[in-house]
C-alpha positions in Angstrom: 33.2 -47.4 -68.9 29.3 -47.4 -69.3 29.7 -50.3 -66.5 31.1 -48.6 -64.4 28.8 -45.1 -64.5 25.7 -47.5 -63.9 27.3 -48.5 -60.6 28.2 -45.6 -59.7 25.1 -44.7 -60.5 23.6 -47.5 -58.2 25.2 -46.7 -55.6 24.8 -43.2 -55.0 20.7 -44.1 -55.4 21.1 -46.9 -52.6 23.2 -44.5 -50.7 20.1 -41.4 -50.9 17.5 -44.1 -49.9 19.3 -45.5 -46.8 19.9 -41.7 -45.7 16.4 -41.4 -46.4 15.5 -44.4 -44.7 17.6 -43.1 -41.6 16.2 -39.5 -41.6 12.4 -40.8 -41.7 13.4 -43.8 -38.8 14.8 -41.1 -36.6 11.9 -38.8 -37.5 9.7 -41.4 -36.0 11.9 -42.5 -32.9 12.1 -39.1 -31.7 9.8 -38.9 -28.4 8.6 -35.7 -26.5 8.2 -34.9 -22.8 4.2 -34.8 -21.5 2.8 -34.6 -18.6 -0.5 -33.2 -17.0 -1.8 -30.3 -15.1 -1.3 -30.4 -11.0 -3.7 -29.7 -8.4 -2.3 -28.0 -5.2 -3.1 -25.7 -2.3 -0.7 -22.6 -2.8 -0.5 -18.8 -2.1 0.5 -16.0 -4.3 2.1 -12.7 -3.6 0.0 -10.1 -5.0 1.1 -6.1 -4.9 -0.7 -2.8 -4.8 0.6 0.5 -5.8 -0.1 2.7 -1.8 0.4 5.7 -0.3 2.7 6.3 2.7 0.6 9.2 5.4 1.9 9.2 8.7 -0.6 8.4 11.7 -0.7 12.2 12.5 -0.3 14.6 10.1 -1.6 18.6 10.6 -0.9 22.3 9.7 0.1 24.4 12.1 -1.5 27.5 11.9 -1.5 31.5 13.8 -4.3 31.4 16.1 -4.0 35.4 16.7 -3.0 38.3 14.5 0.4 39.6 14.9 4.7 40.3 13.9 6.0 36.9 14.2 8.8 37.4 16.8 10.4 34.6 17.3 11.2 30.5 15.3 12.8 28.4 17.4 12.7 25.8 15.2 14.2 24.6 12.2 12.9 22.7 8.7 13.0 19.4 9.1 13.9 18.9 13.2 12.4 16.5 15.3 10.6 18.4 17.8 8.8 17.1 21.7 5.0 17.7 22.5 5.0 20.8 24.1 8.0 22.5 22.8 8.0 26.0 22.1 8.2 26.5 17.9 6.5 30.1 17.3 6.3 33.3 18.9 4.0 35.8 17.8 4.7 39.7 18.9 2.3 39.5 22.1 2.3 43.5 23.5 -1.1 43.9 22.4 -2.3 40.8 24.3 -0.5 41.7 27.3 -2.1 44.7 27.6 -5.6 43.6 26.9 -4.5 41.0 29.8 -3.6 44.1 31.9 -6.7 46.0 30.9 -8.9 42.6 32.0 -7.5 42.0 35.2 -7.7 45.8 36.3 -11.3 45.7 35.7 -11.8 42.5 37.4 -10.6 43.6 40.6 -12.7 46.6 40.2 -15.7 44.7 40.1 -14.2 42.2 43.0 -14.4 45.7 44.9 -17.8 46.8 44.1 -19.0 43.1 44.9 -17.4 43.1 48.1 -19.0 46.6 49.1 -22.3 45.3 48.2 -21.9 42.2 49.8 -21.5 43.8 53.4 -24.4 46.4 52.4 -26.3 43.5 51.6 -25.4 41.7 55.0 -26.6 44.9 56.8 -29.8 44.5 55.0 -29.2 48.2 53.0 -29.3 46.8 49.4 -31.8 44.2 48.0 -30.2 40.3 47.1 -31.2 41.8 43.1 -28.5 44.3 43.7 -26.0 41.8 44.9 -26.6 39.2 42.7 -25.9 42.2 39.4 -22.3 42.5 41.3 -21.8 39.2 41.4 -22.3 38.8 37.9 -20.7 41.8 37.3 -17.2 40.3 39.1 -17.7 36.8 36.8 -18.2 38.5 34.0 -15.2 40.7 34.4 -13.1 37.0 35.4 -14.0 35.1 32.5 -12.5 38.2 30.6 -9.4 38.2 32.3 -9.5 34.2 31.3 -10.2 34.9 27.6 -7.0 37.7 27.8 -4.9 35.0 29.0 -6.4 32.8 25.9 -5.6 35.1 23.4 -1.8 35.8 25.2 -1.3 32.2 25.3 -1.9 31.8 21.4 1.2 34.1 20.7 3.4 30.9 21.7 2.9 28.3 19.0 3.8 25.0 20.8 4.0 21.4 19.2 0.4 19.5 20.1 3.1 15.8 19.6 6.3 14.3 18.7 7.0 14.7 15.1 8.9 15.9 12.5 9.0 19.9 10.3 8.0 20.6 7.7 8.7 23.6 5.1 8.4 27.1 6.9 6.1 28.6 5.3 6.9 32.2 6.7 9.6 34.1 8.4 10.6 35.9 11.6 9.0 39.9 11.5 5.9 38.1 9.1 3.1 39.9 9.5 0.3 37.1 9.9 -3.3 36.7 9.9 -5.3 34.8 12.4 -5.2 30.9 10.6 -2.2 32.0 8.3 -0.2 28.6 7.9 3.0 28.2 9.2 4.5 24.4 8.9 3.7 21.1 9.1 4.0 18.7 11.4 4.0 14.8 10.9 4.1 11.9 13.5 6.1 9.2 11.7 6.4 6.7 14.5 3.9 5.0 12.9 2.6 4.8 9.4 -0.7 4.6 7.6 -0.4 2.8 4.4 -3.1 3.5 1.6 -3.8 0.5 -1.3 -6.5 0.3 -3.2 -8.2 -3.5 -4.2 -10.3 -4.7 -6.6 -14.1 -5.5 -5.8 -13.1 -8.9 -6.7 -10.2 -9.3 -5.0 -11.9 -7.8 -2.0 -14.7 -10.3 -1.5 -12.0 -13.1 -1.9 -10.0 -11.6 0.9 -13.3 -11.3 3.2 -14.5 -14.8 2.4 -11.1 -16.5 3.2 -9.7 -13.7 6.1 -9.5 -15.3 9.8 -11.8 -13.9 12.3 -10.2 -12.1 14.8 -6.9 -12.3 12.7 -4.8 -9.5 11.0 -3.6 -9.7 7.3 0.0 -9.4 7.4 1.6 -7.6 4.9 5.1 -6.4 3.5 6.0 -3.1 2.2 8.7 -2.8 -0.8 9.7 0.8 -0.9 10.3 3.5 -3.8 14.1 1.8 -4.3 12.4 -1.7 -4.7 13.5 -2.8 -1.1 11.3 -4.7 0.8 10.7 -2.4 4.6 12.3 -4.1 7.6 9.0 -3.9 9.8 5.8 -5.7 8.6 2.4 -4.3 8.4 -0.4 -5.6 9.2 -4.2 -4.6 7.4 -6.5 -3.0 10.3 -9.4 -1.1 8.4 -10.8 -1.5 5.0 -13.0 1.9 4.2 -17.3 1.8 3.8 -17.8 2.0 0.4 -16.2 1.6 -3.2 -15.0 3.7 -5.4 -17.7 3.4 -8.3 -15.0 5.0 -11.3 -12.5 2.8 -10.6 -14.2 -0.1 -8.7 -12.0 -0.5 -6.1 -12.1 -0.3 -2.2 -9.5 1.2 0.1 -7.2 -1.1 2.6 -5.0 0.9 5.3 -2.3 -1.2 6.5 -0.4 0.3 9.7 3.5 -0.1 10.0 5.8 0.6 12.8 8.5 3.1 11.5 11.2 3.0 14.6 14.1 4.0 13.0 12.1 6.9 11.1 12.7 5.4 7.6 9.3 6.3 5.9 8.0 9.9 6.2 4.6 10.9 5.0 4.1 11.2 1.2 6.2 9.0 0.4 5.3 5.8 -2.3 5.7 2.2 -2.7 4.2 -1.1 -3.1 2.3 -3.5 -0.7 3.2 -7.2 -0.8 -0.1 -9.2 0.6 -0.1 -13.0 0.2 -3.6 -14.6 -1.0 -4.0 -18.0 -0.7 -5.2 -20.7 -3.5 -6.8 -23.5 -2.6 -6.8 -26.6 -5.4 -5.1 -24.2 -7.8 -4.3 -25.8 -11.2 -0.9 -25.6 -12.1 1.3 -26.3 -15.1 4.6 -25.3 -15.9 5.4 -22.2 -17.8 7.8 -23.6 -20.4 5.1 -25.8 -21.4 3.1 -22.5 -23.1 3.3 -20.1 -25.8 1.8 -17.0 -26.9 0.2 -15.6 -30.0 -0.9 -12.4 -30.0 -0.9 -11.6 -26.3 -3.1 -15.1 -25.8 -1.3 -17.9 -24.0 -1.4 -21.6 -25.8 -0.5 -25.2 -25.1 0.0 -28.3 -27.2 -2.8 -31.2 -26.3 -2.0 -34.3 -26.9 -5.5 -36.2 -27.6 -6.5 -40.2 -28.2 -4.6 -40.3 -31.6 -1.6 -39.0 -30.2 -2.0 -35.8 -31.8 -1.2 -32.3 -31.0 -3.7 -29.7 -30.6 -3.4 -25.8 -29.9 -5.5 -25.0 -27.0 -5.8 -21.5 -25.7 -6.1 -20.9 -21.9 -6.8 -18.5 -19.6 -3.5 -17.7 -16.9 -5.2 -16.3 -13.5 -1.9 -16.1 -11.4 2.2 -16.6 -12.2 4.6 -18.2 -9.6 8.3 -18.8 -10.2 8.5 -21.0 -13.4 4.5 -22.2 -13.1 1.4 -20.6 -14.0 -1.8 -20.9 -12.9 -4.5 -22.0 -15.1 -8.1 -20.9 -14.7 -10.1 -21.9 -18.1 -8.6 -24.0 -21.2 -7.7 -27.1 -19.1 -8.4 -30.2 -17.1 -6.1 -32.7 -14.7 -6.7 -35.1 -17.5 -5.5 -33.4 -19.9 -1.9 -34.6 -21.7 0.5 -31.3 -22.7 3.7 -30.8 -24.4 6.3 -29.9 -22.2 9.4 -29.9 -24.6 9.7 -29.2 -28.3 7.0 -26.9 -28.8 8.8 -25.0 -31.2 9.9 -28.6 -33.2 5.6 -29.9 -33.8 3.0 -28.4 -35.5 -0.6 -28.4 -35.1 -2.4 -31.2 -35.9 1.2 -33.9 -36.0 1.2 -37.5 -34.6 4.0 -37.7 -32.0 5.4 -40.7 -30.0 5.8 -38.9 -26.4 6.9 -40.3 -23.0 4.8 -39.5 -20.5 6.2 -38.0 -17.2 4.2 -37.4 -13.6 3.5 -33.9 -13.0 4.4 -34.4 -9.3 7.8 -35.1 -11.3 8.1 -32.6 -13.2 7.7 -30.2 -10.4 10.2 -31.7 -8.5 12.9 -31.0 -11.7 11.9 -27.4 -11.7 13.7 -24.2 -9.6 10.6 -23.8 -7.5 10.8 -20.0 -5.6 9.9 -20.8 -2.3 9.6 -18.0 0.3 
């Protein structure tokens, strides 16, 4: 019996060193994935909250005093250059009109009469040079009469779309009193503001003679069917925020976007001999983004860098690294800082081959 408890014995202890020997074998076969940064020419899509304004938007407003009569238009209709909209209560205009013209051909008369006296040598050329004067002075107020008439009928100065109504037929207005707006959305201004940074990478690398194009994705996170292109950037920055105004202009033919309105602009920036690296192959710790190293003793080492871009499944690296440089790329989560590992080594060009590039 006590020979056979001391085998027993024996063999469980063999049996706890080979699993031993087996777990710290394995422990040591066990390779991981590395590879290096890539260096590539590349473009990212960078957005900018805008602001939609049509190309033409005003106020209309009453250019006379006066009941408004008549609105021949509604909220929201599309209305033609030159069509009637407003009509203010005009009798008092008429009859200053009236009142204008009589005079006017009063002092026709009277310059007539001293026109022939004048001929006959009875009046001085003083005398018939006051009546001529006289009869232009009483025709530029018969002009003015038909100015003010004319201002009782509001008509639109474009094509364009209503606004609110801001009053209602048998108003009593004031001269300037508002009445709507009016908005010329065949074509759109787009507002975006851009950093100073941003800005001077733009003019450095921008085309002469060449247009940014850009894309529009609206409100409902839909990208616009026209594209844009950027046609004026403003004078000066904005020295609280730092930025500088872009306007983008967009044709709007099928009247989509109306002034107000919100969205985002799309602009692509290129990147020339950006560093890349995949995004699986980093971690974060406390909002800071980390690799694994892997230096001369096989090693890993915890390096922070410094991500200036991100493109479908890679980032774009802009302090922390170098092409030479060896990373982790699996099993981050299975080393610690500071371990010997046996890795395989992979070619970045490789690697990005494996991975769902987004490509647009």
């Amino acid at each position: 019996m006590r020979r056979f408890s001391i085998f027993i014995g024996l063999l469980v202890a063999m049996c706890y060193v080979s699993c031993e020997s087996k777990k710290h074998e394995n422990k040591e076969e066990t390779k991981y994935l590395v590879s290096s940064p890539i260096q590539l020419d590349t473009s990212i899509t960078k957005d900018y909250v805008c602001q939609i304004h049509s190309v033409r938007h005003i106020e209309l407003r009453a250019l006379e005093k006066g009941y408004l009569q008549d609105i021949y238009v509604d909220e929201g209709q599309f209305v033609k250059k030159g069509q009637r909209m407003f009509h203010i209560m005009p009798n008092v205009y008429q009859a200053d009109l009236q009142k204008a013209k009589a005079e006017a051909e009063v002092a026709e008369i009277e310059y007539q009469n001293t026109k022939l006296l004048a001929d006959g040598e009875v009046v001085s050329a003083n005398e018939l040079a006051m009546a001529k004067a006289e009869f232009d002075r009483a025709k530029a107020e018969v002009a003015l009469a038909e100015t003010h008439l004319g201002f009782t009928n509001i008509k639109a100065p474009f094509d364009g779309i209503m606004d609110h109504l801001e009053v209602r037929e048998g108003s009593l207005l004031d001269e300037g009193e508002l009445l709507t707006k009016l908005s010329d959305n065949s074509q759109m201004w787009v507002y975006f503001n851009v950093p100073e940074a941003e800005y001077l990478d733009y003019i450095i690398s921008a085309k002469k003679n060449e247009k940014q194009k850009v894309e529009l994705l609206m409100a409902n996170n839909k990208r616009f069917n026209q594209p844009g292109v950027v046609e004026t950037i403003e004078g000066e920055f904005n020295h609280e925020t730092g930025n500088i105004a872009f306007r983008a202009t967009f044709p709007n033919p099928d009247g989509i976007l109306r002034h107000g309105e919100t969205g985002s602009i799309l602009m692509r920036v290129p990147l020339d001999g950006a560093m890349l690296i995949p995004q699986k192959a980093t971690f974060e710790v406390l909002d800071k983004k980390f690799v694994f190293v892997i230096d001369e003793n096989d090693k890993v080492q915890q390096r922070e860098i410094k991500v200036g871009a991100e493109l479908q499944h890679l980032f774009v690296v802009e302090k922390g690294l170098s092409l030479k440089d060896k990373i982790l790329l699996e099993g981050i989560r299975m080393v610690r800082n500071g371990e010997k590992i046996h890795y395989q080594f992979e070619k970045p060009e490789s690697v990005l081959s494996h991975l769902e590039l987004y490509s647009e």
